[in-house]
C-alpha positions as CSV (number, residue, x, y, z in Angstrom):
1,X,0.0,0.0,0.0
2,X,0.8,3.9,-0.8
3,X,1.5,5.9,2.2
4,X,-2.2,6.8,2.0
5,X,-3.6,3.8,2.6
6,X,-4.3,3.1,-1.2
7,X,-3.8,-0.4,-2.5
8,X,-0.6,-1.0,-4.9
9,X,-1.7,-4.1,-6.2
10,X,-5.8,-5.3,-6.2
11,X,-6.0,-9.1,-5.6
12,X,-9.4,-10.3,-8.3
13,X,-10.9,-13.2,-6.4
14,X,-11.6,-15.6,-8.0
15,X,-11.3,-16.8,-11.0
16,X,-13.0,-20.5,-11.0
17,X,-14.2,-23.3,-12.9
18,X,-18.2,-22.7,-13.7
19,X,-18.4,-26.9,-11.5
20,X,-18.4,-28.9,-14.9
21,X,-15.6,-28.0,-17.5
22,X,-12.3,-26.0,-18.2
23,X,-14.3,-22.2,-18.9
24,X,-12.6,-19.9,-16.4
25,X,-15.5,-18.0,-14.6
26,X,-15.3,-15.2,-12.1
27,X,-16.8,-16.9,-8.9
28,X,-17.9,-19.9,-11.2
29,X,-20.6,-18.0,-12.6
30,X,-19.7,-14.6,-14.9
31,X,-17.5,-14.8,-17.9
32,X,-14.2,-13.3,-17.7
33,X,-15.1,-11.0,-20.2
34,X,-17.8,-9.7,-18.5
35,X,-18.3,-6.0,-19.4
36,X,-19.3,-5.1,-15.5
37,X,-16.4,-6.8,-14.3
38,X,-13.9,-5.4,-17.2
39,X,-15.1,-1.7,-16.0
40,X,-14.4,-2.6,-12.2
41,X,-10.8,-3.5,-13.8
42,X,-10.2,-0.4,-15.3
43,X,-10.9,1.7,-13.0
44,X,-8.8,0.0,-10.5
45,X,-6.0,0.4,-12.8
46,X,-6.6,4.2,-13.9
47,X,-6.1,4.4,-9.9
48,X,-2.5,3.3,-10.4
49,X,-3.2,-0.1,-8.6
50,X,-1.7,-2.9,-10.3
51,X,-4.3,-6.2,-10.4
52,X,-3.6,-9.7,-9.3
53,X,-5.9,-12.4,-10.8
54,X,-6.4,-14.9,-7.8
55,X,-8.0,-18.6,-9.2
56,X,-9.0,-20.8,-6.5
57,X,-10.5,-19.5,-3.2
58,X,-12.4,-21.4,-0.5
59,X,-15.5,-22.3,-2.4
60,X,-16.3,-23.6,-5.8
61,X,-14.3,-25.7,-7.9
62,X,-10.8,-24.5,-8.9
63,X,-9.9,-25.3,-12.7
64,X,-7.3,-27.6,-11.9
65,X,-10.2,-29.9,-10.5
66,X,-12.2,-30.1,-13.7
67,X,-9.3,-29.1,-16.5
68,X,-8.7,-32.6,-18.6
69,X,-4.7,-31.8,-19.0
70,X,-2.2,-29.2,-18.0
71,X,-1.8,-27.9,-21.7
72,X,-5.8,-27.2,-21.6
73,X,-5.3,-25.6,-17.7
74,X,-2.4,-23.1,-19.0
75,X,-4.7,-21.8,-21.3
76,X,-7.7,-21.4,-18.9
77,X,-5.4,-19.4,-16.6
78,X,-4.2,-17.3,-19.4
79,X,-7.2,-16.2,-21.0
80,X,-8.5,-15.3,-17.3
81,X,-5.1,-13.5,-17.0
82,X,-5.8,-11.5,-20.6
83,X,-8.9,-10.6,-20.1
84,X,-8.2,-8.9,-16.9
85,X,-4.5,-7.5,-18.8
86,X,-2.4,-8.8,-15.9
87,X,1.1,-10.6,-15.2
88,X,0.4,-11.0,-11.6
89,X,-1.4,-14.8,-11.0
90,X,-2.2,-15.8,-7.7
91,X,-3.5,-19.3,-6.7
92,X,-5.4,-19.1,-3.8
93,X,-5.8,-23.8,-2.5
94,X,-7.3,-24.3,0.2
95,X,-9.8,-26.5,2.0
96,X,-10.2,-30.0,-0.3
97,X,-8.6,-28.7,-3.4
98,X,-5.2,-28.4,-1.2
99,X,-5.5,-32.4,-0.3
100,X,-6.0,-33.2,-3.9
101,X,-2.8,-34.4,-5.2
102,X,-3.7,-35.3,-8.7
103,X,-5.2,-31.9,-9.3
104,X,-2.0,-30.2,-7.2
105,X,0.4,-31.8,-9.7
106,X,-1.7,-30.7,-12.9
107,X,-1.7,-27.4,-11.7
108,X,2.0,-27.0,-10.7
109,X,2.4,-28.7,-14.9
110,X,0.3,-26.2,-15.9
111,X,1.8,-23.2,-14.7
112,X,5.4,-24.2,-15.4
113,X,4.4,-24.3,-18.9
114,X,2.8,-20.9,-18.7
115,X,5.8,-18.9,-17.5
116,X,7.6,-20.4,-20.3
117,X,5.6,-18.8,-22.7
118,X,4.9,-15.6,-20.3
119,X,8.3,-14.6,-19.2
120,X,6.6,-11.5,-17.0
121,X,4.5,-14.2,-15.2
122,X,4.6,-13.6,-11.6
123,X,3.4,-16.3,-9.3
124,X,2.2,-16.2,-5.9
125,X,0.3,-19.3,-4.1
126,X,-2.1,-18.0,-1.0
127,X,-2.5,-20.9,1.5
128,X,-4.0,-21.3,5.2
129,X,-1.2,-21.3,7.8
130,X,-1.3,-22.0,11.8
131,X,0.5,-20.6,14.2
132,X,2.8,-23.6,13.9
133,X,3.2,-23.0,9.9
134,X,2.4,-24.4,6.8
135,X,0.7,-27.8,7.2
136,X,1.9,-31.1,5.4
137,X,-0.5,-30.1,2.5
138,X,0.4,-26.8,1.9
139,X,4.3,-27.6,2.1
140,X,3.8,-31.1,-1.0
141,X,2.0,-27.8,-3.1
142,X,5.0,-25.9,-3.0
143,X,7.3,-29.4,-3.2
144,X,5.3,-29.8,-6.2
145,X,5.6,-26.5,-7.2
146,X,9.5,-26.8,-6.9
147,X,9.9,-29.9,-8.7
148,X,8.3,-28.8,-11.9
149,X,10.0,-25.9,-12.3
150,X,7.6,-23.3,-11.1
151,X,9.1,-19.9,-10.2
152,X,7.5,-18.9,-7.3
153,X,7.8,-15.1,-6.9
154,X,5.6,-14.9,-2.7
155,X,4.3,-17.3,-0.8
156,X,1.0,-15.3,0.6
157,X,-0.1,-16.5,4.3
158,X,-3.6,-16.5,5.0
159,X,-3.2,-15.7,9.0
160,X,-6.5,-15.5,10.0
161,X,-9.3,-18.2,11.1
162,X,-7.2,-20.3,13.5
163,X,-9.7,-22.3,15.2
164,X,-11.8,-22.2,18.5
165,X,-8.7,-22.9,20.8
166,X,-6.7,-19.9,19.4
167,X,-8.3,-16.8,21.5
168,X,-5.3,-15.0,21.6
169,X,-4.0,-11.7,20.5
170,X,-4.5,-12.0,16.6
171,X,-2.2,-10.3,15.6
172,X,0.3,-12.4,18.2
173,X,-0.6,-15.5,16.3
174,X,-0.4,-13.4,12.7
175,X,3.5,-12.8,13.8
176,X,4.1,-16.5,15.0
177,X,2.7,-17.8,11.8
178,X,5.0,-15.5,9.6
179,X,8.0,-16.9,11.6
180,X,7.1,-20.6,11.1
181,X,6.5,-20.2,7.2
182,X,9.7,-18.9,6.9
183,X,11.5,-21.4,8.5
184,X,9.5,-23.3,6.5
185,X,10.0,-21.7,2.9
186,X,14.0,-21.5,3.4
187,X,13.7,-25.5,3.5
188,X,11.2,-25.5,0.7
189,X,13.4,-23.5,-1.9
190,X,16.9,-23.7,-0.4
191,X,16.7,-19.6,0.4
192,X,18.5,-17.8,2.7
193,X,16.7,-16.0,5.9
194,X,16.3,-13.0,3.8
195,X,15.5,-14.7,0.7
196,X,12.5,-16.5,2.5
197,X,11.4,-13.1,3.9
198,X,11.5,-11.5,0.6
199,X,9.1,-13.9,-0.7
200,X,6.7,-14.0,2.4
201,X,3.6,-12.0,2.1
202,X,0.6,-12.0,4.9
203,X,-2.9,-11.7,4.4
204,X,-5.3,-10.8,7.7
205,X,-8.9,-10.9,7.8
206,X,-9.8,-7.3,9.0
207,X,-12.3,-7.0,11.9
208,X,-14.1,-10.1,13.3
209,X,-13.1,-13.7,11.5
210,X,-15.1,-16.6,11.0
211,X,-14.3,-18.5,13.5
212,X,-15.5,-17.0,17.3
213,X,-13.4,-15.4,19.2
214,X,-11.2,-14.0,16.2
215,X,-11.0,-10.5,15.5
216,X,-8.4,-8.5,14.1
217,X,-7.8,-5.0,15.3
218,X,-6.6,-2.2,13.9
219,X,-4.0,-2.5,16.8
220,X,-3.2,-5.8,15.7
221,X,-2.6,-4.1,11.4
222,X,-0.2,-1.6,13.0
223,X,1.7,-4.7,14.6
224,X,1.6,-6.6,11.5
225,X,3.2,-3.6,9.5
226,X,6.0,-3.0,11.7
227,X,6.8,-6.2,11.7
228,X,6.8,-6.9,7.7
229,X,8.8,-3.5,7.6
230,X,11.4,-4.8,10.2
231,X,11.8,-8.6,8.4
232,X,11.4,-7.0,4.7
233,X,8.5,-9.3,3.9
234,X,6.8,-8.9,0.1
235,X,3.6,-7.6,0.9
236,X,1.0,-7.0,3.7
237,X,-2.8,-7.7,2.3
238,X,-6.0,-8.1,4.0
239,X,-9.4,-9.6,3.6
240,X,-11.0,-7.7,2.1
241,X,-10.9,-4.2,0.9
242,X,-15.1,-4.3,0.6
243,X,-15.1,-5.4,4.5
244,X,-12.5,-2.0,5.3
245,X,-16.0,0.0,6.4
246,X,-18.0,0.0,10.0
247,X,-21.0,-1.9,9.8
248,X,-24.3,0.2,9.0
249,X,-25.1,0.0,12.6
250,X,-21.9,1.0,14.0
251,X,-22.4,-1.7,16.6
252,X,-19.6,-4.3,16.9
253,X,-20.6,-8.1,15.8
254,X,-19.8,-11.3,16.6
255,X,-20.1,-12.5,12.8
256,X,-18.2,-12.3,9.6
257,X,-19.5,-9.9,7.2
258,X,-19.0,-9.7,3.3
259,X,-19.2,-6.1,3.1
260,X,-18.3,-4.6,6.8
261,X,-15.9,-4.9,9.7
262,X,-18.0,-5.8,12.3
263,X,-15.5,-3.4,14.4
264,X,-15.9,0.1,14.8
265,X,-13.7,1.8,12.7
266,X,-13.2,4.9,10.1
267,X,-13.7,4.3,6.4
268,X,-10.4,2.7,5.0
269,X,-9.0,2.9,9.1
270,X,-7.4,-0.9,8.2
271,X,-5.5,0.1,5.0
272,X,-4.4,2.9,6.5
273,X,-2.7,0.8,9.3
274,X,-1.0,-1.9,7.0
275,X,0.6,1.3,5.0
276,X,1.7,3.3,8.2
């Protein structure tokens, strides 16, 4: 983010299968040509914002589940990356799609053969961490990853949604988490303890999470961004820039909103934080 709390870079979630065949559809449903959608785009970009297209996500089916081979995959992603003119591709696996080897290998096939023929490709994979790290799962994704040849630009930690025993400080456990991964990624890709920084990035859920007794402050952003300034990490992101608004009400509440907080806050109050 710019010192104003502006977004350099817009994550597009998601980009999935429409549940039957290899058709890239934003949230399995509109086409990525969509002329709503392609507006949205633009004007994101005549902000100055770069965009990310992010395939995957936790619902839905993500193309690497329903593409027939990895040549047929490639080109799924890129015409979801074309329409939306980007070079930033983020793959978002989580839930079932992570545990699915066969559909893991495909896609890690079919984005090796993508950078070869897009030499500006930038990759990043989003995936759920613990306060403990990457889980078995996540780490064979980025072994795959690895051993076809996939150049893997960030490795994006989802630190949010812990579970029912972590009602701790959030951002605490956000700082814990970011430690473990890069332990983690050093082993994965053989970098040094800078290296692995560099190619760390965090994502929070802002306001109250999913799971009860999660929310993230704006206390806990500020902690977040001092710490990603002090350890050089890629990028600090959050969930999601709809949700950076107080709830109509202005009351706090105790579930996850699409479009609100659920914490009291100013208009933009979390982006704001992350950039300092």
């Amino acid at each position: 983010m710019d010192p104003a709390g502006s977004p350099s870079t817009y994550n597009l979630a998601f980009v999935i299968s429409d549940g039957s065949d290899c058709t890239p559809k934003w949230n399995g449903t509109y086409a990525i040509g969509n002329s709503a959608v392609a507006s949205r785009i633009s004007a994101l970009k005549e902000s100055g914002a770069s965009v990310r297209v992010s395939f995957g996500g936790a619902s839905g089916k993500e193309l690497a589940e329903t593409c027939s081979s990895a040549s047929k995959l490639a080109e799924a992603y890129g015409a979801a990356l074309d329409a939306a003119g980007a070079t930033l591709a983020d793959f978002d696996i989580e839930g079932d799609t992570l545990t699915d080897s066969a559909s893991v290998e495909l896609r890690s096939q079919a984005i090796a053969l993508l950078q070869k023929d897009r030499s500006d490709l930038s990759v990043s994979f989003t995936l759920p961490v613990m306060p403990a790290g990457l889980d078995d799962d996540s780490i064979a994704l980025l072994e795959s990853a690895n051993d076809n040849s996939v150049q893997v630009a960030t490795v994006n930690i989802m630190t949010m949604n812990y579970g029912s025993s972590y009602d701790g400080d959030m951002g605490d456990y956000a700082l814990t988490s970011a430690e473990a991964a890069h332990d983690q990624l050093a082993d994965v890709f053989g970098l040094s303890s800078k290296g692995a920084w560099q190619g760390l990035a965090l994502t929070s859920m802002i306001g109250v999470n999913d799971v009860d007794n999660e929310t993230f402050t704006l206390a806990d952003a500020a902690q977040v961004r001092s710490f990603a300034e002090e350890k050089g990490v890629a990028w600090v992101s959050m969930w999601s820039t709809f949700r950076d608004q107080q709830c109509d009400d202005g009351s706090k509440s105790n579930d996850a909103a699409t479009d609100c907080s659920g914490v009291k806050q100013t208009s933009g109050a979390f982006a704001e934080a992350f950039a300092g």
